[in-house]
C-alpha positions as CSV (number, residue, x, y, z in Angstrom):
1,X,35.8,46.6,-30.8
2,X,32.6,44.1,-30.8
3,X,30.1,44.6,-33.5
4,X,26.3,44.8,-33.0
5,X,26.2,41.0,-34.1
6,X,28.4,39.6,-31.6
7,X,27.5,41.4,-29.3
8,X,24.0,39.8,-29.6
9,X,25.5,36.9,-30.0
10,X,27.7,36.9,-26.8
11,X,24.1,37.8,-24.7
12,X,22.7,35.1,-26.2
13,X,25.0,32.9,-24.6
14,X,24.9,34.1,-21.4
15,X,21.0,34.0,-21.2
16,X,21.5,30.1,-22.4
17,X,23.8,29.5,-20.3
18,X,21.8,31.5,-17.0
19,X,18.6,29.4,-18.4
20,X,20.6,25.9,-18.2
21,X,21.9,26.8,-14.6
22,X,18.6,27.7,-13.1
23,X,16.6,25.2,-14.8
24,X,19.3,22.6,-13.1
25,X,18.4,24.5,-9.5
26,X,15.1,23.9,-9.8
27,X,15.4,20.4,-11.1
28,X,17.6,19.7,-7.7
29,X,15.2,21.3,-5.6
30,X,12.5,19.4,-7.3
31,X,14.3,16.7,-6.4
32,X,15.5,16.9,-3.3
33,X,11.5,18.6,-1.9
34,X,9.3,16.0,-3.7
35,X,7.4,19.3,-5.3
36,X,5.0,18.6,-7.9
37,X,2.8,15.9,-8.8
38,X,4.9,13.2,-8.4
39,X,7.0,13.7,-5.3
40,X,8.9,11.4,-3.4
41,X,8.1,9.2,-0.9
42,X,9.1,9.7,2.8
43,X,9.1,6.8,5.3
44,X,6.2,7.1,7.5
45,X,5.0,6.2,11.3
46,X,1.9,7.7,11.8
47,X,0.5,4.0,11.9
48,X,-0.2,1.3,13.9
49,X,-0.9,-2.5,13.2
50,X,-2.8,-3.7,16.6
51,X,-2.7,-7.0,17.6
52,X,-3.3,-8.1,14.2
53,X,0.4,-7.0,13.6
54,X,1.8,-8.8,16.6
55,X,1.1,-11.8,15.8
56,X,0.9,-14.7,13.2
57,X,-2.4,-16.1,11.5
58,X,-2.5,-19.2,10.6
59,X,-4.5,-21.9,8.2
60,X,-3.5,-25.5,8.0
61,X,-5.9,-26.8,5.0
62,X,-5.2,-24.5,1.9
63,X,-5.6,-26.7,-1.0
64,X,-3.5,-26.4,-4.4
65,X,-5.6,-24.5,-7.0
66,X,-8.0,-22.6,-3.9
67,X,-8.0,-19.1,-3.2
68,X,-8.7,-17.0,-0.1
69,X,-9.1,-14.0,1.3
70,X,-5.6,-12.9,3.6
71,X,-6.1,-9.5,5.7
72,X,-4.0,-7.0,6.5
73,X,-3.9,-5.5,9.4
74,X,-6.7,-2.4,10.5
75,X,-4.5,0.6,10.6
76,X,-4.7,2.6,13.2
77,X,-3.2,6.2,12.9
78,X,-1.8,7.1,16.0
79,X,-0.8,11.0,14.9
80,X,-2.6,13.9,15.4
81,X,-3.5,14.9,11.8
82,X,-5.9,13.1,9.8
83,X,-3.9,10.9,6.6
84,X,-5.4,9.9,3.3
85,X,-4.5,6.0,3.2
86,X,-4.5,4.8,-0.6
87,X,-3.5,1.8,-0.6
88,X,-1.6,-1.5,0.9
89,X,0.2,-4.4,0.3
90,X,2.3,-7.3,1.5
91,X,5.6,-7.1,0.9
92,X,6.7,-10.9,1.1
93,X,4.9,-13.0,-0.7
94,X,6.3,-17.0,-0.8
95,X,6.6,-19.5,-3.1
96,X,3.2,-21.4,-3.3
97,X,1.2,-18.0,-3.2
98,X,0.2,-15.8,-5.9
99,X,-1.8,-12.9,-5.2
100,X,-4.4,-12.2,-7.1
101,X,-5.3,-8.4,-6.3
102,X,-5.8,-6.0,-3.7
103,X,-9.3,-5.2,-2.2
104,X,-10.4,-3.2,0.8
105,X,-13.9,-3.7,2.3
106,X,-15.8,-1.6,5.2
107,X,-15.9,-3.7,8.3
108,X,-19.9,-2.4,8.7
109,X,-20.3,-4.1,5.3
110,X,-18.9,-7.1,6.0
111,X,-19.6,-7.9,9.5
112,X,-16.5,-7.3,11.0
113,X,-12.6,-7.9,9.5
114,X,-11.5,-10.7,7.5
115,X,-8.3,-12.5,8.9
116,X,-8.3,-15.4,6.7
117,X,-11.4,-16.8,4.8
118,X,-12.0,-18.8,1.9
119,X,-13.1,-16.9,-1.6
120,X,-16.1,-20.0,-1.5
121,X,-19.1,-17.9,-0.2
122,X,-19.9,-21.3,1.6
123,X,-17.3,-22.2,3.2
124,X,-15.9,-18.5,4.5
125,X,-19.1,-17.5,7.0
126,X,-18.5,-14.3,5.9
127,X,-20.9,-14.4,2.5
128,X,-19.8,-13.2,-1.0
129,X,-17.5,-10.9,-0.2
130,X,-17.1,-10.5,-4.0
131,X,-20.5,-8.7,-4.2
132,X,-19.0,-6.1,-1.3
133,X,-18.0,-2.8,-2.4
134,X,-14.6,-2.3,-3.2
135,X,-12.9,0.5,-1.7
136,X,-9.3,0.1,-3.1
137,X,-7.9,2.2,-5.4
138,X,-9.8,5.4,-3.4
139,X,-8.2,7.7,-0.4
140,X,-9.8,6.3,2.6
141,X,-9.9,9.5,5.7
142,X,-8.5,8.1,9.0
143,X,-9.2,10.8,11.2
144,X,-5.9,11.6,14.0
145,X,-6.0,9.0,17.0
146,X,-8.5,6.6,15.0
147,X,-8.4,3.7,13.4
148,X,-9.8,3.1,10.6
149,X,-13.0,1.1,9.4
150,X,-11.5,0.2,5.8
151,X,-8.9,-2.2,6.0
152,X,-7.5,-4.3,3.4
153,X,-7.4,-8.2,1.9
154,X,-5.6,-9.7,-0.3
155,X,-7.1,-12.2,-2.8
156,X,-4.4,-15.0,-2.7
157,X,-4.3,-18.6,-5.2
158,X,-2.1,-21.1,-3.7
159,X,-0.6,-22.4,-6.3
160,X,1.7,-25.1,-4.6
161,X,3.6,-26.2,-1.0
162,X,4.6,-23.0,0.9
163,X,6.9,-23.0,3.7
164,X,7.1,-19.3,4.6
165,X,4.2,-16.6,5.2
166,X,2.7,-13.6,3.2
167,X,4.6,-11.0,5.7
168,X,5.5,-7.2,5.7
169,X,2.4,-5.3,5.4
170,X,3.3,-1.8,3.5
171,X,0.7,0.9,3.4
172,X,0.9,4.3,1.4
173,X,-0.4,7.6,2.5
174,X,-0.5,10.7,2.5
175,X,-0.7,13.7,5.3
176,X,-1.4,17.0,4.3
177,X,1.0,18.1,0.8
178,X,3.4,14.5,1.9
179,X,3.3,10.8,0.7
180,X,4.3,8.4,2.9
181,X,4.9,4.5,3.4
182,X,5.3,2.6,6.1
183,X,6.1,-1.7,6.9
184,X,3.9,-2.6,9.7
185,X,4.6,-6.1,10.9
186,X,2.2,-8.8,10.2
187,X,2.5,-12.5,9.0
188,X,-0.1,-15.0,7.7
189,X,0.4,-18.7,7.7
190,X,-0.5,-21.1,4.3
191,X,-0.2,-24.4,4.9
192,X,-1.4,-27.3,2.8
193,X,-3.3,-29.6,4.1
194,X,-6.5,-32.0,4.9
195,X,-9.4,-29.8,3.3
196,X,-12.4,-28.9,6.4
197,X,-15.6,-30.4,6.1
């Protein structure tokens, strides 16, 4: 004959135990559904590179110590849903480079993309592009079937020889409630070599 006490005791357990089990459903399904804040990450292809992406830049007369500006490609979102882009990055980066940070300009506000320039306001034709606003770090809209009029540069030091290129642009989004990243193809060319006059 049980007594009052373990009686309680006994339910006591069970509720335990039914709280453990459930809370390890819901940690699985949190899991495995990317709910919450967090979320995971699903591989993407709402996006499209361009030409920028199916080819390779190029620059011959990088000097040791020198940084530049190295662009990735303008994405393009070739879906039909609008995606939040928040940032990108390259994924290969060689011996010889060391980025510096991330930025992402407005073509309008610079005059167009930047391929590859020099950080020296004289010497890049494009002006200070450190005095242009900086749009990293913020969701840009690309609307569905658009492309996109922020794109993104890297600020890159070359800080020796290098014999392979900055490659593998990744970009991270979102669409509606899901983040996403996707490897567009790009590659981008630093050479040493006789400075331009």
């Amino acid at each position: 004959m049980r007594t009052p006490a373990s009686s309680t005791r006994t339910s006591r357990i069970r509720i335990a135990a039914l709280t453990a089990v459930v809370l390890l459903v819901l940690g699985a399904l949190y899991a495995l559904t990317g709910s919450g804040t967090g979320g995971t990450v699903r591989e993407g292809n709402a996006l499209d590179g361009g030409t920028q992406s199916a080819g390779n830049v190029g620059y011959e007369h990088a000097q040791v110590g020198d940084e530049y500006w190295a662009g990735l490609p303008i994405p393009w979102n070739t879906s039909r849903s609008d995606i939040q882009l928040s940032a990108a990055e390259f994924t290969h980066v060689p011996k010889g480079v060391k980025v510096v940070e991330y930025r992402a300009f407005d073509a309008d506000e610079t005059d167009g993309n930047v391929v590859f320039a020099s950080t020296d306001a004289h010497e890049s034709g494009m002006g200070d592009l450190f005095k242009v606003r900086n749009y990293a770090g913020r969701a840009v809209t690309i609307k569905a079937d658009s492309g996109s009029n922020v794109y993104y540069v890297a600020r890159i030091k070359v800080t020796g020889p290098v014999h392979d290129s900055l490659s593998g642009c990744r970009y991270s989004y979102r669409q509606g409630a899901t983040r996403y990243q996707q490897d567009i193809d790009c590659s981008t060319s630093v050479r040493l070599g006789p400075p331009l006059k």
